[in-house]
N, C-alpha and C positions, 0 to 999 in steps of 0.2 A: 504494500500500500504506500509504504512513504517513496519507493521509487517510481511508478504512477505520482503522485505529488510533484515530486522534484520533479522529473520530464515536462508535468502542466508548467511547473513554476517555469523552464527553460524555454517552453513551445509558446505562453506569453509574452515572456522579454525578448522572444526574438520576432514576434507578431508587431509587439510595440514599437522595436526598432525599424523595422521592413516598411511600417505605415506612416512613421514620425516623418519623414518627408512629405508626403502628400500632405499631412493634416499642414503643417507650417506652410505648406505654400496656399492652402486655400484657407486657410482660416488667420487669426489675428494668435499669435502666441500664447498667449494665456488660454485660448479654450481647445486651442490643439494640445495643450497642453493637458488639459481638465478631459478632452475624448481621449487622447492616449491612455491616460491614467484606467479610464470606465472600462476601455479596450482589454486593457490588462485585468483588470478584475473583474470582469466578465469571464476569461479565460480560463483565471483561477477557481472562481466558483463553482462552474461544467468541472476542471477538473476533477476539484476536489468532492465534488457529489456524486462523481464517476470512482471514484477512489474510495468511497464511502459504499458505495453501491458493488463494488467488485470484493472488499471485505467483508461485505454479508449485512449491511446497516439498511433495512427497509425504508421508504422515504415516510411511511407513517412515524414513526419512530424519533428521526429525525426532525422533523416536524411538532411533534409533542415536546421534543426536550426544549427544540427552540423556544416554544410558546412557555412552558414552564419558566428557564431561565431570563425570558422577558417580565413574566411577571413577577420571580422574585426580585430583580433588578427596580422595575418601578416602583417595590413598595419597600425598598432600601430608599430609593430617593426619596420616598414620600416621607419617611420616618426622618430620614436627614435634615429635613427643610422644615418638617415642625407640625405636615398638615396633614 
């Protein structure tokens, strides 16, 4: 699984490199800058849910812990902040 990972992370950065010239020439710096970036972590994410999916992690699964660790996280802020 973690080498599935590393290949996504390597098959992004070189996705982002190969594109970084067109987006600069058609866009203004900063937001070829800001779609490079989405570029790459879009890339990462397919991977890594493909790499989640080849070790045996069902997307329901996935899904429930996400949902879970959102809501423990909101109600640490909430407790933090007083309300």
């Amino acid at each position: 699984m973690l080498a599935l990972v590393v290949i996504g992370w390597a098959l992004a950065r070189d996705i982002g490199h190969a594109a970084a010239p067109t987006f600069f020439r058609r866009m203004d710096p900063a937001t070829a800058g800001a779609v490079g970036f989405m570029i790459r972590l879009g890339t990462l994410v397919i991977t890594g849910l493909a790499a989640l999916r080849v070790a045996g992690l069902n997307p329901q699964a996935l899904a429930v812990g996400g949902r879970s660790a959102l809501s423990c996280w909101a109600s640490l802020r909430s407790r933090r902040s007083g309300t």
